[in-house]
C-alpha positions, 0 to 999 in steps of 0.5 A: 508518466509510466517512467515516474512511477516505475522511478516511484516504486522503485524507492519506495521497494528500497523505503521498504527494504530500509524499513524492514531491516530497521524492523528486524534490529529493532525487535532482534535486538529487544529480543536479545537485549530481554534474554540476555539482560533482563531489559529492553528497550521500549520504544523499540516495539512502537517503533517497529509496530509503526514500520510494519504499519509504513511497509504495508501501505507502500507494499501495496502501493508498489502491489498496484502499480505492479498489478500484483494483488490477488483477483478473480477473473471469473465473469471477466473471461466471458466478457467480450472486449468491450464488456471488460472495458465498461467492468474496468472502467467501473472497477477503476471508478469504485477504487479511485472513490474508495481511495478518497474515503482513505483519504479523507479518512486518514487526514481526518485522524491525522488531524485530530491525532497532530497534538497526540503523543505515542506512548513511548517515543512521544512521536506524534501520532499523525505520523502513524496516519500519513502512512493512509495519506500517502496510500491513498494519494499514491492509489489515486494517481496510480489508479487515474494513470491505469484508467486514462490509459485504458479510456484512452486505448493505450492499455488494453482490458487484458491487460488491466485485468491480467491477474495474478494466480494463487500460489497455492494448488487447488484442493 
């Protein structure tokens, strides 16, 4: 399993990779095109407002997998072993049921937006939505994987809650 998503994440960093390379012609070019000749092209801006949205949401699923979000540690170091197990546990179990409601959430608006057209490449805006779709059953499968492991004892606590520091110095 730990194999299959490591495959996962890796084409979504190359989705991610692809995506904002289209995002940065997109808008250089509609730059250009603006200055240069007074004109531009309109479906660039929804275009690339929609690949920001995309890379987002598979950033922070490949962030999950990779543990890379920022976190506190604070009451985590006091805990004894089997005390960070149970806050684990009941973190895991809280982001599993969050996940579900961006689910739900985001299938819901994908629902009702299917016959809504965007205003400039008539793309429907589903589209926009399944970007909370894929998070969110991405999220879960992630999260269940992190937390049988770390039931299961093949993962320790240490090693789900290993966070990451701050890059910024303290004032």
């Amino acid at each position: 399993m730990d194999k299959a998503f490591r495959y996962y994440c890796r084409a979504l960093e190359a989705l991610i990779a692809a995506g904002l390379f289209v995002m940065v012609v997109l808008v250089f070019g509609n730059v250009a095109l603006r200055y240069i000749f007074n004109s531009g092209i309109s479906v660039s801006e929804e275009m690339s407002r929609w690949f920001f949205i995309w890379i987002t949401f598979l950033g922070a699923i490949v962030a999950l997998r990779e543990r890379a979000h920022l976190g506190t540690s604070m009451l985590l170091d006091r805990l004894n072993s089997t005390g960070k197990k149970v806050c684990l546990v009941i973190a895991y179990v809280m982001m599993i049921g969050t996940s579900w409601l961006v689910l739900r959430g985001a299938w819901e608006q994908a629902r009702i937006n299917l016959d809504v057209t965007a205003p400039s490449s008539g793309a429907s805006m589903a589209i926009f939505y399944a970007s909370g779709i894929v998070f969110a059953v991405s999220a879960i499968l992630i999260l269940l994987a992190d937390l049988w492991g770390l039931v299961s004892g093949r993962i320790t606590p240490e090693a789900l809650a290993a966070m990451r520091e701050s890059e910024e110095e303290p004032a």
